[in-house]
C-alpha positions as CSV (number, residue, x, y, z in Angstrom):
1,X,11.9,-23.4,-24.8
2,X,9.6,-23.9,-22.3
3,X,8.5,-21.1,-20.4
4,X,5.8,-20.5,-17.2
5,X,4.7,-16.8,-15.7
6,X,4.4,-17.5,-12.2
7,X,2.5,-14.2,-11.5
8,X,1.4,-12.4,-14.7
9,X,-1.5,-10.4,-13.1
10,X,0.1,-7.5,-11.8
11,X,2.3,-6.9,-14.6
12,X,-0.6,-7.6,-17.3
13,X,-3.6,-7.5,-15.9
14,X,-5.2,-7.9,-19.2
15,X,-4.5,-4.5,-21.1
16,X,-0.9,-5.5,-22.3
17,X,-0.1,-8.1,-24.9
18,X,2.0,-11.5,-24.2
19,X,3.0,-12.4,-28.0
20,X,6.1,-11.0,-28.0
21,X,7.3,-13.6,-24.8
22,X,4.9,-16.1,-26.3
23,X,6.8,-15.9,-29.9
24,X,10.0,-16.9,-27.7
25,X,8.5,-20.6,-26.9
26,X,5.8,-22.5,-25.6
27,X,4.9,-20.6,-22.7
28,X,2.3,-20.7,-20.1
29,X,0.8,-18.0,-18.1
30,X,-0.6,-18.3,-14.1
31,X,-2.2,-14.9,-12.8
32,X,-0.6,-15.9,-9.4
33,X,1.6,-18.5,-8.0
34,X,2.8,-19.9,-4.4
35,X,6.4,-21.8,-3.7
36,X,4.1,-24.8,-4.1
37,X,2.4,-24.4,-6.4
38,X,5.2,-22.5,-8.8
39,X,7.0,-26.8,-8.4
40,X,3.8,-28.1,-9.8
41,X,3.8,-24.8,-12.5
42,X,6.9,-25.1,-13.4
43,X,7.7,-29.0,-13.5
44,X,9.6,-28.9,-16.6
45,X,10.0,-25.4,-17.0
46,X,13.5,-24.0,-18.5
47,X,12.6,-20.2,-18.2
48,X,10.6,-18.4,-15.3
49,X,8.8,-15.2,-15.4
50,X,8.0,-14.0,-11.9
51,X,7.4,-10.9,-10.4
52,X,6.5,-10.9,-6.7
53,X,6.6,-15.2,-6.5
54,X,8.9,-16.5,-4.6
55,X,11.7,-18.7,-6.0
56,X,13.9,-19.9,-3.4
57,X,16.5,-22.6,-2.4
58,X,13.6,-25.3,-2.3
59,X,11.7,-24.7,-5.5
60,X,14.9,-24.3,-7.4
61,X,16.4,-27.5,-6.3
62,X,13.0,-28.9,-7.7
63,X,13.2,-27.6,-11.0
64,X,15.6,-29.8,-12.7
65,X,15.4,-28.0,-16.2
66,X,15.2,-24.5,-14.7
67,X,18.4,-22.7,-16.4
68,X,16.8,-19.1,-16.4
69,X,14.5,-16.8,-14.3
70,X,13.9,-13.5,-14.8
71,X,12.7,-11.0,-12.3
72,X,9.7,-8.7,-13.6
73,X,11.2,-6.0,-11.3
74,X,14.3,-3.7,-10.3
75,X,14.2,-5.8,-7.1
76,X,15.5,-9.5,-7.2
77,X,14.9,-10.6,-3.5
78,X,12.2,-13.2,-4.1
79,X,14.8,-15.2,-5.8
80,X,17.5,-16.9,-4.2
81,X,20.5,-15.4,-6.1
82,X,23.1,-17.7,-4.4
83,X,21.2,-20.9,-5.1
84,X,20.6,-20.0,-8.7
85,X,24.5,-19.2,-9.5
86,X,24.5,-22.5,-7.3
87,X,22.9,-24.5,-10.2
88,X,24.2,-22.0,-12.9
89,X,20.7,-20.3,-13.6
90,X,21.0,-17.0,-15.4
91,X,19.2,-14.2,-12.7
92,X,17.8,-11.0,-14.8
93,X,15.9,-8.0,-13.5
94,X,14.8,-4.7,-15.3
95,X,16.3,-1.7,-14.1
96,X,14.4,2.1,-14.5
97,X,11.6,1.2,-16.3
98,X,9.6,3.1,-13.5
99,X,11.4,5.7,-12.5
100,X,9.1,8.7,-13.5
101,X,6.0,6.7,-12.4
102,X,7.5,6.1,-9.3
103,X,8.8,9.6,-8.5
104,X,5.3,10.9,-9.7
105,X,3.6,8.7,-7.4
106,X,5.7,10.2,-4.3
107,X,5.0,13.4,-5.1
108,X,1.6,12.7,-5.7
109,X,1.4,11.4,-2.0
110,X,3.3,15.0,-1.0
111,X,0.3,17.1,-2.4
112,X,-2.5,14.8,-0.9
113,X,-0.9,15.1,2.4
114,X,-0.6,19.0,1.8
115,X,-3.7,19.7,-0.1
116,X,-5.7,16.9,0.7
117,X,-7.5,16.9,-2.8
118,X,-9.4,13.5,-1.9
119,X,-10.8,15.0,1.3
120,X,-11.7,18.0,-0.2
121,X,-13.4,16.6,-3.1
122,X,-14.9,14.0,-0.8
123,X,-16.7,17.0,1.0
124,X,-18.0,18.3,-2.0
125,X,-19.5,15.3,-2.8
126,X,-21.4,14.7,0.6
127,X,-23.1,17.5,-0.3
128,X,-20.8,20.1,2.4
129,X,-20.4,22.8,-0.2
130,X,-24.0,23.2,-1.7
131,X,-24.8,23.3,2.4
132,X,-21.7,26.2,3.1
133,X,-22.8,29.2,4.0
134,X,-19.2,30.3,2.8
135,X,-17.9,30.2,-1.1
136,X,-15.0,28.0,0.2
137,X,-14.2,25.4,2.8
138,X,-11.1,23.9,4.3
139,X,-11.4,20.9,6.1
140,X,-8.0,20.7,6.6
141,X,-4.9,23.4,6.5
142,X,-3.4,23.4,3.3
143,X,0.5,23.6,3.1
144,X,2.3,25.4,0.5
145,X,6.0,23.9,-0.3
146,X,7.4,26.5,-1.7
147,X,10.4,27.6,0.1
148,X,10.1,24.2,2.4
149,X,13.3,21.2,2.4
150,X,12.5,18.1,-0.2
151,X,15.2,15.7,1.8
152,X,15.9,12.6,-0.3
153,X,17.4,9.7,0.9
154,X,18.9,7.7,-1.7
155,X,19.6,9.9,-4.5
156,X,19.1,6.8,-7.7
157,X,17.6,7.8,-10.8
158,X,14.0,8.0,-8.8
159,X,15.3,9.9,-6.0
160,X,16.7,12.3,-8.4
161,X,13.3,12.8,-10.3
162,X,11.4,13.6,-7.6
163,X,14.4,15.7,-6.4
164,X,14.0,17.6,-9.8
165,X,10.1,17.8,-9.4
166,X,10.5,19.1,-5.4
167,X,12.7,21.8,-7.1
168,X,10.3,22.6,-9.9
169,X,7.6,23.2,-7.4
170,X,10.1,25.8,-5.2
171,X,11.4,23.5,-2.8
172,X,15.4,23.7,-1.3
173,X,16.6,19.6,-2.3
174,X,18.6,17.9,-0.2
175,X,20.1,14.5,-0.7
176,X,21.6,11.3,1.3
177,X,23.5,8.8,-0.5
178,X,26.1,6.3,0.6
179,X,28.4,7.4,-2.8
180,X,29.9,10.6,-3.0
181,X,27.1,12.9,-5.8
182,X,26.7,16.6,-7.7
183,X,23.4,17.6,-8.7
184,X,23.2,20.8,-9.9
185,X,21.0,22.6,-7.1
186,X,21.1,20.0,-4.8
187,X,22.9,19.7,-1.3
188,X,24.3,16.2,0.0
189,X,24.5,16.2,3.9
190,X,24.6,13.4,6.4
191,X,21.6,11.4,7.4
192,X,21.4,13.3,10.6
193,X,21.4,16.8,9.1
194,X,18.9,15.6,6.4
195,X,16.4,14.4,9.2
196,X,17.1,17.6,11.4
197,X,16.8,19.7,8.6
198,X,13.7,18.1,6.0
199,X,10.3,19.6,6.0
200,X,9.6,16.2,3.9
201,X,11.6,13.3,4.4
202,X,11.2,10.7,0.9
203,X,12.9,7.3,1.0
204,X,14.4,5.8,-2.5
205,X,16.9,3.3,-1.1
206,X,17.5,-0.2,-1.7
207,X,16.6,-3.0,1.3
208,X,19.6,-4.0,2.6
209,X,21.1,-5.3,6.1
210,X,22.1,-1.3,6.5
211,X,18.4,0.0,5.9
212,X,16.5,-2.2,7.5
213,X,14.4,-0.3,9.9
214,X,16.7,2.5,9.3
215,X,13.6,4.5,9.7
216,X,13.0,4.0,13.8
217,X,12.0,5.2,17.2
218,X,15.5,7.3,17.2
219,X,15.6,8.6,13.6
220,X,12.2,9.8,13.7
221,X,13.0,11.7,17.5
222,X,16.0,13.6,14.8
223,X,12.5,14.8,12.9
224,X,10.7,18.5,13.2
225,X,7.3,17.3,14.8
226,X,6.2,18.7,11.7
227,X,7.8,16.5,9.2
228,X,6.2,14.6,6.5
229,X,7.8,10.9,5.6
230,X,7.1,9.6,2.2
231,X,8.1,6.1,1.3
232,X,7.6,4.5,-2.2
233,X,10.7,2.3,-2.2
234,X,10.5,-0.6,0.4
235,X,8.4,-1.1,3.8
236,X,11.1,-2.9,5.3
237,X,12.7,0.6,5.6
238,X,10.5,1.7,8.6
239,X,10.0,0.0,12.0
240,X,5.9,0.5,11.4
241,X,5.5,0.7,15.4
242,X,7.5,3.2,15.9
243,X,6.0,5.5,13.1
244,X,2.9,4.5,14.3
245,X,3.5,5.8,17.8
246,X,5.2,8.8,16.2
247,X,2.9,9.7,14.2
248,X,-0.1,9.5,17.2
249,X,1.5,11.1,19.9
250,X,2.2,14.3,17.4
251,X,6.0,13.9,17.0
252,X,5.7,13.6,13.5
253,X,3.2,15.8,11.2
254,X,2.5,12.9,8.7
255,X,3.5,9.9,6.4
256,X,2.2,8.5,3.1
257,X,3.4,5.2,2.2
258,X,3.1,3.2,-1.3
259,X,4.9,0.2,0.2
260,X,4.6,-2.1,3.9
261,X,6.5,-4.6,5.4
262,X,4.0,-7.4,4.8
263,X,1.8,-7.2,1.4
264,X,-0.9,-7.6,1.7
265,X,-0.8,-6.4,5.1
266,X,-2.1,-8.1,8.1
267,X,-5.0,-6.5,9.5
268,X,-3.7,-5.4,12.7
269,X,-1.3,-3.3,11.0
270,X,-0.1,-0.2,13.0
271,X,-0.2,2.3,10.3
272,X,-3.6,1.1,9.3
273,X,-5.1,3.2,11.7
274,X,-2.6,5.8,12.5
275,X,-3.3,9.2,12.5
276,X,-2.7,11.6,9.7
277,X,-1.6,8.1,7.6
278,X,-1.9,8.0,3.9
279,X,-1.7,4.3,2.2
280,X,-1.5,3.4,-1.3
281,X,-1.6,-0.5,-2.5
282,X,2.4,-0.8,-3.4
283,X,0.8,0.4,-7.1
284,X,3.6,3.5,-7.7
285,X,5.1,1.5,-10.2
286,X,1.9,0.0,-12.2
287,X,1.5,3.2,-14.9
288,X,0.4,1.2,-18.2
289,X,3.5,3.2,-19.5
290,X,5.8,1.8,-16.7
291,X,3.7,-1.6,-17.1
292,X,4.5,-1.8,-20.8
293,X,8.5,-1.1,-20.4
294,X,8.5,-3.8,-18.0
295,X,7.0,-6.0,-20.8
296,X,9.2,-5.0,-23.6
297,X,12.7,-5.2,-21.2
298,X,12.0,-8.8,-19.2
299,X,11.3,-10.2,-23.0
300,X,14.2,-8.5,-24.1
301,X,16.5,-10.1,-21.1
302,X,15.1,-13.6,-22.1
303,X,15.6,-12.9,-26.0
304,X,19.7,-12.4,-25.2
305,X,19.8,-15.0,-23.1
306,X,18.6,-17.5,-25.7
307,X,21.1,-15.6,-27.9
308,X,24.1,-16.3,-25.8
309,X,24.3,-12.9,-24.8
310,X,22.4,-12.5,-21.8
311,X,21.7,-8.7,-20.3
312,X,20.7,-7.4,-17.1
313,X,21.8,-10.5,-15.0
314,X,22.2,-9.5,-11.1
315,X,25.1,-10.8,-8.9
């Protein structure tokens, strides 16, 4: 079988091993690809490996031997689904194989918003605590969460963990979901009391038509003023302009975001310069631990597929 990695950098940037996907055929590897460049890649290619490249309508009616891709990711929207089933092309994706990295990547942005570790530490470095004529320094207030409301919307296996860490750290959980859920400990409201009621607002639901800027001008006026948004699942979910503007004129007390609605993002960027704005480089999922499952599952999902048994295909 002949198989082409569109975009192997960000899954394996050089500390993982490709044998095991190599063992399956001859197989090539690009660091990073482009719709024109994957027709070119991927001439005669029967398998593809992509992660963030995009496969649509165009280069899958250019692939004439293309009979499989699988998706490096939980996500499958940079393929067209529709035109693969089209052309009978198995779609696979890998489910959970981040789900503690992610949820630990949230909270992590939760205690640099509350603590502000970096800052601090930053201070320290400059010199500002040799030159204090006190034995300790804030530059910032410090919040304690104990006692405050972890609101989750989306209540998935990565909402849940960082539900479960919220609650480990003495905060009340409360949970949004579109199904009906139990969690021990945990409350399920409607999205309005959730906003009303949330010290710290964390997304973990899937882009859809529904979510799509779900997060906007009138959700955020449903927020305490002194509300912290978290968002590690997809930037889409936001309307950046109007967090932006919430955020500056003081209706909202902060927001740290993994993920933004272009990536990279353009320069002018409202959240780039927003005030009291924490950004990470869509990088919650990249643990070498998380990295490696990723590995193991998407050559996995193209080993039962050559087997006749194929796993983890999306509809």
């Amino acid at each position: 079988m002949k198989i082409v990695v569109l975009d192997g950098h960000t899954l394996n940037p050089g500390d993982l091993n490709w044998q095991p996907l190599e063992a399956l055929g001859e197989c090539n590897i690009h660091p990073r690809s482009t719709p024109e460049a994957t027709i070119t890649q991927a001439s005669d290619a029967e398998a593809i490996i992509t992660n963030k490249a995009i496969v649509n309508r165009e280069v899958i009616a250019a692939l004439p031997q293309l009979n499989y891709i699988g998706v490096t990711a939980t996500g499958f929207n940079v393929v067209d689904v529709a035109a693969a089933r089209e052309r009978g092309i198995t779609v696979t994706n890998v489910p959970s194989y981040g789900t503690h990295s992610v949820a630990q990547h949230a909270i992590a942005l939760l205690l640099e918003l509350t603590n502000r570790v970096g800052r601090h530490s930053q201070a320290v470095q400059d010199g500002e605590w040799v030159e204090s004529m006190d034995w300790c320094f804030t530059k910032e207030p410090i919040t304690e969460l104990a006692g405050l409301t972890f609101g989750v919307v989306g209540w998935g296996r990565i909402g849940a963990t960082a539900g479960q860490i919220a609650k480990a750290m003495g905060m009340e959980v409360i949970a949004h979901t579109r199904s009906n859920r139990a969690a021990a400990g945990v409350t399920f409201v409607d999205f309005e009391t959730l906003l009303a009621t949330s010290d710290v607002v964390s997304l973990h639901c899937p882009l859809t038509e529904r979510t799509n800027e779900m997060f906007n001008a009138a959700r955020f006026a449903f927020m305490k003023p002194s509300a912290l948004l978290i968002n590690t699942s997809r930037g889409q979910l936001i309307d950046e302009a109007a967090l932006a503007a919430a955020l500056d004129e003081g209706h909202l007390g902060g927001a740290a975001l993994d993920v933004l609605s272009s990536e990279p993002p353009d320069s002018n960027n409202p959240l780039l310069t927003a005030k009291n704005c924490l950004i990470t480089p869509h990088n919650a999922w990249a643990s070498q631990s998380a990295r490696r499952r990723l590995l193991e599952v998407s050559v996995a999902n193209l080993k039962s597929f050559l087997a006749g048994t194929p796993q983890n295909v999306v509809s």
